[in-house]
N, C-alpha and C positions, 0 to 999 in steps of 0.2 A: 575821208579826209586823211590820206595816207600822206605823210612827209617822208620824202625821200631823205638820206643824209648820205654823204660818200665819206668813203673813209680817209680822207683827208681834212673834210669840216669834221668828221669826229672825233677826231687825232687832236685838231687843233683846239675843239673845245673842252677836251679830256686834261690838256694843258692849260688852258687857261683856268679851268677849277684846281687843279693840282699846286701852282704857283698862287690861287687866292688862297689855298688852308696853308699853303707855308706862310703865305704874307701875316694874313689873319689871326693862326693858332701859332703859328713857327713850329708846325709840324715837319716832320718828313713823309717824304709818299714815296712807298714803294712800290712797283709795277711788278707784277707777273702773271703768267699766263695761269688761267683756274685748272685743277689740276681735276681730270674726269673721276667720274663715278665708279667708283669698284665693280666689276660686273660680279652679278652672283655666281658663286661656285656653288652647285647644289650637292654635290659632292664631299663637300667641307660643312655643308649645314648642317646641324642637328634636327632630330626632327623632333617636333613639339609634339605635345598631348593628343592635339589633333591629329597627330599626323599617323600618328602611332595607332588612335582609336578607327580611324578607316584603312589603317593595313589589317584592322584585327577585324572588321567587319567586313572586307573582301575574300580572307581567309577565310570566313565563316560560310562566306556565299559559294567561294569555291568546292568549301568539301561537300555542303549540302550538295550543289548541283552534281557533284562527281558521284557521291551515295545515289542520288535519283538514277544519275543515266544505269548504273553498277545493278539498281534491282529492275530495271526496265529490261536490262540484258537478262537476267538471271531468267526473269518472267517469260521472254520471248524464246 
């Protein structure tokens, strides 16, 4: 049960509710276009508690693995 609308019935019933709040409240409507979403800058983010606790547990995985390969050489 998809209702089509074209943008000319939407235009038109966007104005018919806009002149019933002024009739109605005696408001005013103003129109504008919604202004987009910030896109994230990961760059500019801080990094949280988290972020910080699996930079220090990849550091941890890295030296271990570096030590292992380091006496694997020494051994061979």
């Amino acid at each position: 049960m998809d209702i089509i609308v074209t943008k000319d019935e939407l235009r038109a019933e966007l104005e018919r509710q806009a002149q019933r709040y002024k009739d109605v409240y005696g408001g005013e409507v103003i129109t504008y276009a919604a202004q987009p979403d910030p896109e994230r800058k990961p760059w500019r983010k801080k990094a949280s508690l988290l972020d910080q606790a699996f930079d220090k547990e990849i550091e941890k995985i890295e030296k271990d693995l570096s030590s292992k390969a380091e006496a694997r050489a020494e051994s061979a």
